[in-house]
C-alpha positions as CSV (number, residue, x, y, z in Angstrom):
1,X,33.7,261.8,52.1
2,X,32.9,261.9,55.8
3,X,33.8,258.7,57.3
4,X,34.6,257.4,61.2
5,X,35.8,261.1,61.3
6,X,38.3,261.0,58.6
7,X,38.0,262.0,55.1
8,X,37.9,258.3,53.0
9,X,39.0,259.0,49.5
10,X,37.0,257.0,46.8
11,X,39.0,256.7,43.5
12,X,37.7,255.0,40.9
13,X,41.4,253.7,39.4
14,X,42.7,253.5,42.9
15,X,45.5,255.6,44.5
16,X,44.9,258.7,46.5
17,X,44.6,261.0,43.9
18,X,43.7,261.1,40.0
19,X,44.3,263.4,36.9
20,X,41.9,265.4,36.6
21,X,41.1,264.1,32.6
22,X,37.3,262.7,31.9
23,X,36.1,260.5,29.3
24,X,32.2,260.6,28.2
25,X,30.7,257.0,27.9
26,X,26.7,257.2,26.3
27,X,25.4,258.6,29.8
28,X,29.0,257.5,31.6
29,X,31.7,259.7,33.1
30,X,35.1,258.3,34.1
31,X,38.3,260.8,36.0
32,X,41.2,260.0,36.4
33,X,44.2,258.2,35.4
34,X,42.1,255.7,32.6
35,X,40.4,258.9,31.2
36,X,44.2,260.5,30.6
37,X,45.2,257.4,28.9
38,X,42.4,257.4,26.8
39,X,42.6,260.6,25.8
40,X,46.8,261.0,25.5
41,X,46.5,258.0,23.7
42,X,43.5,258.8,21.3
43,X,41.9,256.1,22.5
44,X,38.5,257.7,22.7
45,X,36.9,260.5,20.6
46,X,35.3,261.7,24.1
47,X,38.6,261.6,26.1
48,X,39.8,264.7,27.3
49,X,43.4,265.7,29.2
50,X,44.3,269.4,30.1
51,X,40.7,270.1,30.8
52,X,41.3,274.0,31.4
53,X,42.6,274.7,27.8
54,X,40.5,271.9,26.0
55,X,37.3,273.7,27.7
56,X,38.2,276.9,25.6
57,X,37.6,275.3,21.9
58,X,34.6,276.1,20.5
59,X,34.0,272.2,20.0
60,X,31.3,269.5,21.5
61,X,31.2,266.4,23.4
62,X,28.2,263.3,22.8
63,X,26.6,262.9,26.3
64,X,23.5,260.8,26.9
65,X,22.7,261.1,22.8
66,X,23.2,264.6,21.9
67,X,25.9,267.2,21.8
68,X,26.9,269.5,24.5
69,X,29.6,272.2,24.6
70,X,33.1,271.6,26.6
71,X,33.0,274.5,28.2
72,X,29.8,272.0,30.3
73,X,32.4,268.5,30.6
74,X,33.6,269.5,34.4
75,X,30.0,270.2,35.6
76,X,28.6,267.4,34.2
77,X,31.9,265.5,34.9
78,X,31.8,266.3,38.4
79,X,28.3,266.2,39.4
80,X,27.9,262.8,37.5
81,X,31.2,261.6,40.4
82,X,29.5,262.7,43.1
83,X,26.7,261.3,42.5
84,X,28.5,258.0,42.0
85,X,29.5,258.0,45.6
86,X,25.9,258.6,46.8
87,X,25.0,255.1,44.8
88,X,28.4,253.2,45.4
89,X,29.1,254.3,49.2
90,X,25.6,254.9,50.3
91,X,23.8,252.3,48.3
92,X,21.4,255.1,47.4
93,X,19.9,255.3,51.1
94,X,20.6,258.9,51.1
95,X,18.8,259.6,47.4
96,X,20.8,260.8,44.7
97,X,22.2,263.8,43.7
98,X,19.4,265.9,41.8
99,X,17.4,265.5,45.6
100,X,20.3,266.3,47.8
101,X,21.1,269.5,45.5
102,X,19.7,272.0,48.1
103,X,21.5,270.4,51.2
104,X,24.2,268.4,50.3
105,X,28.1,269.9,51.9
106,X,29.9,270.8,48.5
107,X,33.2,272.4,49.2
108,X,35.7,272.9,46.6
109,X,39.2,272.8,47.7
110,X,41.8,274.3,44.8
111,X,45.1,274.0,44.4
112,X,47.6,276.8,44.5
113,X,48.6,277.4,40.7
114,X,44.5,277.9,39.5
115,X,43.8,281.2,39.2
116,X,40.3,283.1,40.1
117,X,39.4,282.6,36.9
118,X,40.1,279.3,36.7
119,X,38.3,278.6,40.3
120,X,34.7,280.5,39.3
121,X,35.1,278.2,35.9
122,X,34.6,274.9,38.4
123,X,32.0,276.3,40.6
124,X,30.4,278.9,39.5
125,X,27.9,276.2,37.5
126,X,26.8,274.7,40.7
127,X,25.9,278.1,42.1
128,X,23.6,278.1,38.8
129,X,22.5,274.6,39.3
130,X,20.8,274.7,42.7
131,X,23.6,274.0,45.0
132,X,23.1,275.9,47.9
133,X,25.3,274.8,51.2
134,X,28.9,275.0,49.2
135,X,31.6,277.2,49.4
136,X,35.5,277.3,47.8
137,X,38.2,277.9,50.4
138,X,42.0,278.8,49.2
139,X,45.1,276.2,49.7
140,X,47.0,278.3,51.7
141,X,44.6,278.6,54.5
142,X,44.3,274.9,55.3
143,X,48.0,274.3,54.3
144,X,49.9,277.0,56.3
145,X,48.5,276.1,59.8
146,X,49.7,272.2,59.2
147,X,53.1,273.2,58.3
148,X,54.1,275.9,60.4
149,X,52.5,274.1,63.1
150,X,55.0,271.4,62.9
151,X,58.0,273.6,63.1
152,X,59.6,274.7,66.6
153,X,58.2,278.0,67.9
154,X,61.6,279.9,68.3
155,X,61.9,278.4,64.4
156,X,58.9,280.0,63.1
157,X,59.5,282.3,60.1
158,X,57.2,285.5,59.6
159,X,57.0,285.0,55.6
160,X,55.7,281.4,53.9
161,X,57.4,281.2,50.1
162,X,54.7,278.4,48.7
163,X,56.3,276.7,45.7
164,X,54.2,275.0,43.2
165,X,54.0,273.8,39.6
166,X,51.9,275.6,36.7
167,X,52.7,273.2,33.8
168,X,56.6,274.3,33.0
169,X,56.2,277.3,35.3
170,X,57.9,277.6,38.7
171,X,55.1,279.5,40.6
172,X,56.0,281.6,44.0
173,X,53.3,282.9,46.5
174,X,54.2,285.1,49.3
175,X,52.1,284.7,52.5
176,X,52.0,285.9,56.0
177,X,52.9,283.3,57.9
178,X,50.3,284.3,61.0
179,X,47.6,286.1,59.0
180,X,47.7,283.6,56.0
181,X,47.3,287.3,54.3
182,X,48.8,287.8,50.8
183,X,52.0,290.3,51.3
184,X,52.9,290.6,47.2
185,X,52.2,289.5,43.5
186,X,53.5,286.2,43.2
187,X,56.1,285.1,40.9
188,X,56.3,283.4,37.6
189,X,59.4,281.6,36.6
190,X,59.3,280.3,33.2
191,X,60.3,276.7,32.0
192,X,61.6,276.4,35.7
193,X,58.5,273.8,36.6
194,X,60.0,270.6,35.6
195,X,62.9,268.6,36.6
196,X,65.3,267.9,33.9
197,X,66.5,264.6,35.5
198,X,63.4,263.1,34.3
199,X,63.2,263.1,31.2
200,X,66.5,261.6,31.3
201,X,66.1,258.9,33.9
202,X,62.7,258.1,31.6
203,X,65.3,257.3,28.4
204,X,67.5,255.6,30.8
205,X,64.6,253.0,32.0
206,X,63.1,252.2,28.6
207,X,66.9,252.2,27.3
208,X,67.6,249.2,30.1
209,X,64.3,247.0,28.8
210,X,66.0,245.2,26.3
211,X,63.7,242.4,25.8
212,X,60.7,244.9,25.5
213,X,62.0,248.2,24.1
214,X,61.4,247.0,20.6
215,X,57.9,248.1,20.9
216,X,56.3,251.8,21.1
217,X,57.2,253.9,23.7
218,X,54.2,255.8,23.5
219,X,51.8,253.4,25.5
220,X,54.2,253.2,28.6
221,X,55.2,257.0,28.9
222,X,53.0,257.1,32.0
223,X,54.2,254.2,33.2
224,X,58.1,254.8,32.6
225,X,57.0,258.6,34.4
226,X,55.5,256.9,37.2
227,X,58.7,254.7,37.7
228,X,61.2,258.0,37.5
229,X,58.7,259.9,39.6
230,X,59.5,256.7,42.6
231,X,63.2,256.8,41.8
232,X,63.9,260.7,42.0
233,X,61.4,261.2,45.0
234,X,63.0,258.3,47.4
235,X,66.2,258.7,49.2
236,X,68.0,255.4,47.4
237,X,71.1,255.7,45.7
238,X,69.9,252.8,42.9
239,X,66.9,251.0,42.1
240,X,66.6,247.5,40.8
241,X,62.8,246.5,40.6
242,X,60.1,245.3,38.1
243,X,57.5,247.9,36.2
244,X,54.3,246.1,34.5
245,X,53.8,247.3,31.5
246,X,50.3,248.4,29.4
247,X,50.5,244.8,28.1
248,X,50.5,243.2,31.6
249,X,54.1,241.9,31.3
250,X,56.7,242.2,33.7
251,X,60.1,244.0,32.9
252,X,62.8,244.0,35.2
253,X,65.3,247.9,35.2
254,X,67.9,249.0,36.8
255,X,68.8,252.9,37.5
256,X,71.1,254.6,39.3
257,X,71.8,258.4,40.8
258,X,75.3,258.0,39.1
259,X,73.9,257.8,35.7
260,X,71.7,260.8,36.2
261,X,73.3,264.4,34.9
262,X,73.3,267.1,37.8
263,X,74.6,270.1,36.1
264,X,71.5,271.4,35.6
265,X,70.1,272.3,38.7
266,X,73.3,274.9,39.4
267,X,71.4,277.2,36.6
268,X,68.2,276.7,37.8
269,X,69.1,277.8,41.3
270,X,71.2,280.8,39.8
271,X,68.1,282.1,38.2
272,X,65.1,281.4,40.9
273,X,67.5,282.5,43.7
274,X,67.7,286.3,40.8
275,X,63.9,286.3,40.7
276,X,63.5,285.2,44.5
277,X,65.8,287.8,46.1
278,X,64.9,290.7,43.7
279,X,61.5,290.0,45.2
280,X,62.2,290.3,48.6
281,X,64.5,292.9,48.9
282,X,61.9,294.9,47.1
283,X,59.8,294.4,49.8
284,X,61.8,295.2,52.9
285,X,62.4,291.3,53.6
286,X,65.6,289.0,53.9
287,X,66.1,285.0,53.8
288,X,66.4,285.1,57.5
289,X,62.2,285.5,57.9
290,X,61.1,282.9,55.1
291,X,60.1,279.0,54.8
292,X,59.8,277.8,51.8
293,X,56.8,275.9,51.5
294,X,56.5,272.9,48.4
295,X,53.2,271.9,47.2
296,X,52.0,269.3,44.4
297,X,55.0,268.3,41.7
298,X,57.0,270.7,42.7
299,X,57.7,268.9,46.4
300,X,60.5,266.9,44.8
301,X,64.4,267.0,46.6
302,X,65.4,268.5,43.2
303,X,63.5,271.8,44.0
304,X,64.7,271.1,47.6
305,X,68.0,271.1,46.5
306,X,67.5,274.5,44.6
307,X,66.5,276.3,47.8
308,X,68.8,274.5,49.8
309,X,72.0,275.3,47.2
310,X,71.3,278.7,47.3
311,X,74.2,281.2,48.1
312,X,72.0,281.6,51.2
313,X,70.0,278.3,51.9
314,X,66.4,278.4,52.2
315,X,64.6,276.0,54.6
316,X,62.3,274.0,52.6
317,X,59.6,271.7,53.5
318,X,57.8,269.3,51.4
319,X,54.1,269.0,51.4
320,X,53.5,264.9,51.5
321,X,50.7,263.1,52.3
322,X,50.8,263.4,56.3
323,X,50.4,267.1,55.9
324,X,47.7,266.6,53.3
325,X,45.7,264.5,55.7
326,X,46.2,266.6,58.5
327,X,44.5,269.4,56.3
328,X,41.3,267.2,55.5
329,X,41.3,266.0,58.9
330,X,41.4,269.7,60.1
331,X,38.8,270.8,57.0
332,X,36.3,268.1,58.3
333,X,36.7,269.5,61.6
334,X,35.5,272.6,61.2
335,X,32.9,271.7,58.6
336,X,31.4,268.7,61.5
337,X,31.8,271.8,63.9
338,X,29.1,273.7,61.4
339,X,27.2,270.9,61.3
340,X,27.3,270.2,57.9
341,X,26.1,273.9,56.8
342,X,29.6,275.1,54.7
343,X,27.7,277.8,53.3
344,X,28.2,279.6,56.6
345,X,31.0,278.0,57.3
346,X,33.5,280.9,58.0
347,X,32.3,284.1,59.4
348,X,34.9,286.6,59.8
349,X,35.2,287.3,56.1
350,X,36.4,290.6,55.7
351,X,33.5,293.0,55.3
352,X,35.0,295.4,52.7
353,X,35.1,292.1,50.3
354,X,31.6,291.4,48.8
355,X,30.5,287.8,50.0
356,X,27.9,285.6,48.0
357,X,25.7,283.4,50.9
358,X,26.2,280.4,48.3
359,X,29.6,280.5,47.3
360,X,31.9,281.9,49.7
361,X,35.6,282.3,48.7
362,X,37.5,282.2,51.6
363,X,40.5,285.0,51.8
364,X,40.3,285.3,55.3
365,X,41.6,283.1,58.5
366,X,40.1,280.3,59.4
367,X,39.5,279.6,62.7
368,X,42.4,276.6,62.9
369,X,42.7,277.0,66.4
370,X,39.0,275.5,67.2
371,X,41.0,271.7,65.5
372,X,43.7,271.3,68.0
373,X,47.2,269.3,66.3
374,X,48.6,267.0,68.5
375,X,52.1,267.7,68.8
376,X,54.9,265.1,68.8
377,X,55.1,264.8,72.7
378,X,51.0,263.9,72.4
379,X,51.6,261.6,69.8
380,X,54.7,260.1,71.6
381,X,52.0,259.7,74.4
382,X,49.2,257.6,72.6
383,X,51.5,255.5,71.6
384,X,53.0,254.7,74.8
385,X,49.7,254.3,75.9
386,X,48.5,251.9,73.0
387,X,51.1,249.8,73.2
388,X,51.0,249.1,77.1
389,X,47.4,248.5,76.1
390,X,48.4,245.9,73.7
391,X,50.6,244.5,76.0
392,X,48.1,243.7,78.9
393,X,45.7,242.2,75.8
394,X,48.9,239.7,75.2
395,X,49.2,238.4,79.3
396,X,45.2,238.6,78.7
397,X,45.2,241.0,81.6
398,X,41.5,242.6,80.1
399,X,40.7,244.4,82.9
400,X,44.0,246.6,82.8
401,X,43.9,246.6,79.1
402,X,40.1,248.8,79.9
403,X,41.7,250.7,82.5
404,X,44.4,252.4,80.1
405,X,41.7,252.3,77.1
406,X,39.5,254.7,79.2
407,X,42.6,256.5,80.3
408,X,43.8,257.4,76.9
409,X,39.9,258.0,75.4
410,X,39.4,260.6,78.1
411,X,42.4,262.4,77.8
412,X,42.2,262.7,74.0
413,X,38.3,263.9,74.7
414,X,39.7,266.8,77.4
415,X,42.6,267.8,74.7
416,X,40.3,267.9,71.3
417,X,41.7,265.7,68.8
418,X,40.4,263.7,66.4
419,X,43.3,262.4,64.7
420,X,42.6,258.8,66.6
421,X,38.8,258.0,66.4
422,X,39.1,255.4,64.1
423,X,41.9,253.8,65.5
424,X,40.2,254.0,69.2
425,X,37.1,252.4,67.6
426,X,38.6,249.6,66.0
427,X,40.8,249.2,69.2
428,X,37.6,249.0,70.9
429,X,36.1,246.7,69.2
430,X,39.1,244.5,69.2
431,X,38.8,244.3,73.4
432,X,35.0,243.7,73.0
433,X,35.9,240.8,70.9
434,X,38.2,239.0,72.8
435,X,36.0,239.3,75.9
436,X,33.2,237.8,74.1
437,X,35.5,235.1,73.2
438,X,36.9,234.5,76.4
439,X,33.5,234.1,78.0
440,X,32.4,231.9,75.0
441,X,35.6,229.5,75.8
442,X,34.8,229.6,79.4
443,X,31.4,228.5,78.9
444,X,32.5,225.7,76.3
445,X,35.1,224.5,78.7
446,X,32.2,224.5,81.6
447,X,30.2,222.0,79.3
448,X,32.8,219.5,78.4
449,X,34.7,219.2,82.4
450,X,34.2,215.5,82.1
451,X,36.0,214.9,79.2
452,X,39.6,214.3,80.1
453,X,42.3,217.0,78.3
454,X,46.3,216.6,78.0
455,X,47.7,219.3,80.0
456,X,50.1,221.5,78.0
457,X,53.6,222.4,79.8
458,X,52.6,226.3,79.0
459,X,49.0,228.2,78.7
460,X,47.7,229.1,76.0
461,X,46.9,232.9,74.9
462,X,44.1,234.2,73.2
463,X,45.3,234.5,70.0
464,X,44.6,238.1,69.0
465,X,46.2,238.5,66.0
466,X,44.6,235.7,64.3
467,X,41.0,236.3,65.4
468,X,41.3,240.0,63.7
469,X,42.7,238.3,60.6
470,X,39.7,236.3,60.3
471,X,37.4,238.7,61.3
472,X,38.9,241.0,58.6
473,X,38.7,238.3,56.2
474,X,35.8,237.3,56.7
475,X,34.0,240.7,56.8
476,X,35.9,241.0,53.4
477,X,34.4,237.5,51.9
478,X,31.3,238.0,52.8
479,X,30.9,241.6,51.1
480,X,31.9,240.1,47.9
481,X,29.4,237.0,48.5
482,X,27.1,239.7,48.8
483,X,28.0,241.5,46.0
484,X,27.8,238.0,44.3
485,X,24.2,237.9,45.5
486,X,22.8,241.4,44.8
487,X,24.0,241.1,40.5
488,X,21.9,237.7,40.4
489,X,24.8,235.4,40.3
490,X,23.1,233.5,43.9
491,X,24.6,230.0,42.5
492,X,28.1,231.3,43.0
493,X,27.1,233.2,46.2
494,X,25.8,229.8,47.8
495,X,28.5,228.3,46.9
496,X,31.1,231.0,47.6
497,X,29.1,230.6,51.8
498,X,28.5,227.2,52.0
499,X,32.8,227.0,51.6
500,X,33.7,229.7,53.8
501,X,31.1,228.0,56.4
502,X,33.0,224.7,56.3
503,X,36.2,226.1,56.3
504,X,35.2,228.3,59.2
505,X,33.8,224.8,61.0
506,X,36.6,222.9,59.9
507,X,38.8,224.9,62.2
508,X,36.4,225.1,64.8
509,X,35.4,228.4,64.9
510,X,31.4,229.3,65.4
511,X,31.7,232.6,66.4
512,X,30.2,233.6,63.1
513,X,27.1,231.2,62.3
514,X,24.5,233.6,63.8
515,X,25.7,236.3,60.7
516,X,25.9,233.3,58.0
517,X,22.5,232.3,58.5
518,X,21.4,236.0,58.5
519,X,22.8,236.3,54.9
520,X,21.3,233.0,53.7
521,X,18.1,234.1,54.8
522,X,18.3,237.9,53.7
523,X,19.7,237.1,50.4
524,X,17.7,233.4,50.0
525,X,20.9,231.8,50.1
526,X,19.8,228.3,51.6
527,X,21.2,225.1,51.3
528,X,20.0,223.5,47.9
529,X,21.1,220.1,47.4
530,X,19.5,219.4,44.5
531,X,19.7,222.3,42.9
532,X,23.2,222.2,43.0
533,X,23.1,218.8,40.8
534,X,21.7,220.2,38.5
535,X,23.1,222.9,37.6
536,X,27.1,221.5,38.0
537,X,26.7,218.9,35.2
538,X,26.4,222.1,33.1
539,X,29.9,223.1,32.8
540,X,30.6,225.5,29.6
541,X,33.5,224.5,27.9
542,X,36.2,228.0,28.2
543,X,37.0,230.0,24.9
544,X,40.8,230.6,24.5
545,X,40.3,234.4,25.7
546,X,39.2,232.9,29.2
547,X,42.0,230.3,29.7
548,X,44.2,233.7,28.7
549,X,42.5,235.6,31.7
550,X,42.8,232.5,34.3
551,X,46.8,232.2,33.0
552,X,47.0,236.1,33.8
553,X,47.4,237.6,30.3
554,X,45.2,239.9,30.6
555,X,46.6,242.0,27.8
556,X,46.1,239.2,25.2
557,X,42.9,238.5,26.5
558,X,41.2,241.6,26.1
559,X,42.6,241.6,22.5
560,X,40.7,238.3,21.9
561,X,37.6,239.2,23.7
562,X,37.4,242.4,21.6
563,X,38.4,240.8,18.1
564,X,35.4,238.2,19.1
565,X,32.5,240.8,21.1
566,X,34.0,244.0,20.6
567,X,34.0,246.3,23.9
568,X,32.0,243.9,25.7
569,X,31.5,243.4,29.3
570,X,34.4,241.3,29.6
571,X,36.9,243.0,27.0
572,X,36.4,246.3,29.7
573,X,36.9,243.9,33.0
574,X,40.4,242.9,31.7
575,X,41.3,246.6,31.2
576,X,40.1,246.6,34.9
577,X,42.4,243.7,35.4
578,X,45.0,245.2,33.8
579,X,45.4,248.4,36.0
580,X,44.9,246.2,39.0
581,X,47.3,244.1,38.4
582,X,49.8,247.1,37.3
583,X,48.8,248.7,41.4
584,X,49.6,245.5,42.8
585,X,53.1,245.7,40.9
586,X,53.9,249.4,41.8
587,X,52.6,248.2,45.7
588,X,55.1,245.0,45.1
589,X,58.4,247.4,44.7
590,X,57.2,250.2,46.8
591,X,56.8,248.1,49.9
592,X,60.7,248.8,50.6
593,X,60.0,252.2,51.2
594,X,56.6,252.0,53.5
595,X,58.9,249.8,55.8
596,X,61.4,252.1,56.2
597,X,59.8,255.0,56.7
598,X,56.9,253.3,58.2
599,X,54.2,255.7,56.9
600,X,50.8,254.0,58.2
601,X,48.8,256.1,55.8
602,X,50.7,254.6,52.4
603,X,50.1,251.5,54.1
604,X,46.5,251.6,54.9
605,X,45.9,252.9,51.3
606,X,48.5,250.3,49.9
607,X,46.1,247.5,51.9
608,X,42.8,249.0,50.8
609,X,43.9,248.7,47.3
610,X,45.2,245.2,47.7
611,X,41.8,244.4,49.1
612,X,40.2,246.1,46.4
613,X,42.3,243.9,43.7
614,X,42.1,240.8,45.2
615,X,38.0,241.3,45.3
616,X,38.0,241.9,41.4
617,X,40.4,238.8,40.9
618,X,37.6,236.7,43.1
619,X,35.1,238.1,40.7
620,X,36.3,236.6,37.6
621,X,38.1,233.3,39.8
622,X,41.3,234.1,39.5
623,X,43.7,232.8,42.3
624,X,44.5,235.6,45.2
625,X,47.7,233.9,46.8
626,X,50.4,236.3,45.9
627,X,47.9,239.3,46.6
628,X,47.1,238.0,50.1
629,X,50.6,237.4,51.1
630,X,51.7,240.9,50.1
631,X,48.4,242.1,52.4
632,X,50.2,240.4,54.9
633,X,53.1,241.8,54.5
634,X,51.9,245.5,54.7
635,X,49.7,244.2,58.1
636,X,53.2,243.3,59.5
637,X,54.8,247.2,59.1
């Protein structure tokens, strides 16, 4: 989704990406990582995992009342989640998705291991339903710019080996690393796609939670994979953290590289260096011209460590999230650059291929070099710059502060990038507040000369920090006031205002009255004094499944609410509680890592989700303490 210039993911269990399993609710779709529980779990007749193969069965699905074939779920699935965005992001401004089917941008981006067949499965149904301005582009000719444009010139290879997973499968692609042409077949490797280390670190976990190991394992297999996945993809030596379980509770476990068998990757590396090298040598190429390239589950250091133990050592490269940003940022790029019209979007296809105007499959280059990517001396740069802007903002020095601001926006305008639109707008908008500030204290002071003031030994500075915390959180509280407001529940929104007001006043800070009286007024939020009396008195006494969700057991209390209403309204939020509160736990232990390797996109996407958490414990009152001190924490990286 096109947002300040950057892709904004919108996930509806959180996290930056989601299984791709759906589960069919009356005239409901949910993806992602709830569907796949549902469905490994048989938790739902209409919950479906492994989509590709279970789209074969001659079987249906109930959807809005009757029966539909599976070989319909993604279409439906799909077109159902995009529409969800046009009603959740855009409140419906834009319309929804049955009158946007002519014009609305619909590229499909596939992953490496999906075959042509598997590609024309997904969007060949929106060719037949109307969609007009789409198009599906290959992995490889995003991907290969991004990483080879990271690598020294003189370093360059010729070939691009890119590594991925195909369920057990090991799956090698041979590209040209300047033409992003095909140069062979690729190669299969069977029962080479998974790392044996975790099924064993798995045992090792659920082996070391003695006090909860008693129960099935089959409820927390994600979770204990999840927990593995952390521990075998970071660089620590041991791991000693909590995991929240399905139930909600907190289990402490302890695992260590020691404990973890190693044998097994000298056979694996025996048999895809065979298969690797018999390839190449067939083809008139060596070791010396390749880069091996690792994309999805298979960029893990255990297939790092198979290239790199080789008799003669590959160089491998992982494909994490910085590269996959840099590939969206790039793909919006050139999509913006078409103004919106993918159909069209690349024109040098090859003219020997037949081309369809409405679904274009794009084999041939791409014209990267219209995106420039900064390189690590321009990066070096903006941050030299931002920080000697932040610097003059600290001595209050504004004017300097605008000088280097319109330095640094001109020369990123002359040079092309995009990378820091967001991050000049909000920096923007920072300045513009403290200078509105500063002129509001001027005038205040102006007023009130006569009154006498004690002198401090040292001035005061405008307190930056703080005024963006409360702008932030005040931006944030109001949204949900709002939210309050718009589901009919206007008694807890007037309330909910009339305490952020005071405590707003209470610490002397008017900057936003003109906006609170703008939502009273749009949402008939005024101050009702009597109103209010009567409807306190009225307190409903709690049942015991809502002093269960106020003490945090969420598990127990969706048990109780179901046992009493069935899969009510409140039996589904603590499921919603539930996986929030299991992302706040995974954000708890992983915050160790973002600090040390100080990766600002797992910490913008660690704080959205913390917002996101915190809103839905505010929804249901729960207290937000513990969640608002770990936001701050990620702020302080």
């Amino acid at each position: 989704m096109d947002g300040d210039n950057r892709f904004v993911d919108f996930m509806q269990d959180g996290g930056g990406e989601m299984p791709f399993a759906i589960e069919c609710v009356g005239n409901e779709f949910v993806i992602g990582k709830s569907a796949l529980e549902s469905a490994t779990q048989k938790l739902a007749p209409n919950a479906f995992a492994n989509i590709f193969d279970t789209c074969k069965e001659m079987r249906t699905f109930r959807f809005a009342g009757r029966d539909e074939q599976l070989n319909k779920l993604p279409f439906y699935a799909i077109k159902h989640y995009i529409n969800k965005i046009l009603q959740n992001c855009f409140y419906g401004v834009v319309g929804n998705i049955d009158s946007n089917v002519s014009k609305l941008p619909l590229v499909f981006l596939f992953a490496p291991e999906l075959d042509t067949d598997k590609k024309l499965f997904i969007s060949s149904p929106f060719e037949k339903g109307g969609f007009q301005n789409m198009c599906s582009i290959s992995y490889h000719q995003l991907l290969l710019p991004v990483v080879m444009g990271t690598i020294p010139e003189k370093q360059r290879a010729k070939v691009a080996i890119m590594v991925s997973v195909d369920k057990n499968d090991l799956l090698l692609q041979f590209y040209d690393a300047e033409t992003k042409e095909s140069l062979m077949d690729s190669i299969r490797i069977e029962g080479q796609g998974s790392d044996p280390r975790l099924k064993q670190a798995k045992d090792l976990i659920w082996a070391g939670l003695y006090s909860y190991n008693y129960q099935p394992r089959e409820p927390e297999e994600d979770i204990l994979r999840e927990a593995a996945l952390r521990f075998l993809n970071s660089n620590v030596r041991m791991v000693n953290e909590e995991l929240c379980m399905s139930d909600g509770s907190m289990q402490d476990y302890c695992l260590s590289r020691d404990d973890l068998d190693m044998s097994a990757i000298g056979e694996a590396t025996r048999l895809v260096s065979h298969h690797l090298n018999e390839a190449l040598n067939h083809n008139g190429l060596n070791v010396s011209q390749c880069q091996v390239i690792l994309v999805g589950k298979a960029a893990t250091d255990y297939f790092e460590n198979i290239f790199g133990q080789m008799p003669l050592a590959y160089p491998a490269k992982k494909v994490t999230d910085k590269e996959k940003n840099l590939m969206l940022d790039r793909l919006l790029g050139l999509v913006r650059k078409a103004d919106y019209q993918v159909s069209n979007l690349f024109a040098s296809t090859p003219k020997d291929i037949p081309v369809d105007s409405k679904a274009t499959t794009v084999d041939s280059e791409l014209p990267v070099e219209d995106v420039p990517v900064p390189t690590s001396a321009d990066k070096r740069k903006v941050r030299v710059m931002k920080a000697d802007i932040n610097a003059k903002l600290r001595v209050d020095d504004m004017k300097g502060a605008y000088a280097v601001y319109d330095q640094l926006k001109g020369w990123i305008a002359q040079k092309g990038f995009i990378e820091w639109d967001e991050e000049l707008s909000r920096l923007a908008e920072t300045m513009g507040g403290l200078k509105r500030n500063e002129k509001k204290t001027s005038e205040r002071k102006e007023k009130i000369t006569s009154v006498p003031q004690s002198v401090s030994d040292s001035p005061k500075k405008v307190p930056v920090v703080d005024m963006k915390k409360i702008r932030r959180e005040f931006h944030r509280e109001t949204a949900d006031i709002k939210a309050l407001a718009r589901t009919g529940r206007k008694d807890d929104a007037r309330i909910a205002l009339d305490k952020l007001e005071a405590r707003l006043h209470r610490d002397d800070i008017h900057e936003f009255d003109t906006a609170l009286a703008d939502i009273r007024k749009e949402y008939c939020l005024e101050k009702d004094v009597a109103k209010r009396k009567e409807v306190e008195p009225v307190k409903k006494k709690m049942s015991e499944a809502e002093k269960l969700l106020q003490k945090g057991l969420f598990a127990e209390a969706k048990r109780k609410f179901a046992s009493e209403e069935g899969n009510s309204e409140m039996a589904q939020a603590c499921s919603k509680l539930i996986r929030a509160k299991r992302n706040i736990a995974s954000y708890v232990s992983g915050i160790d890592s973002v600090r040390r390797s100080r990766n600002m996109t797992s910490k913008q996407n660690a704080i959205r989700e913390l917002e996101n958490g915190m809103a839905l414990y505010r929804q249901y009152g729960l207290s937000t303490l513990e969640i608002e001190q770990l936001i701050e924490q990620y702020q302080t990286i």
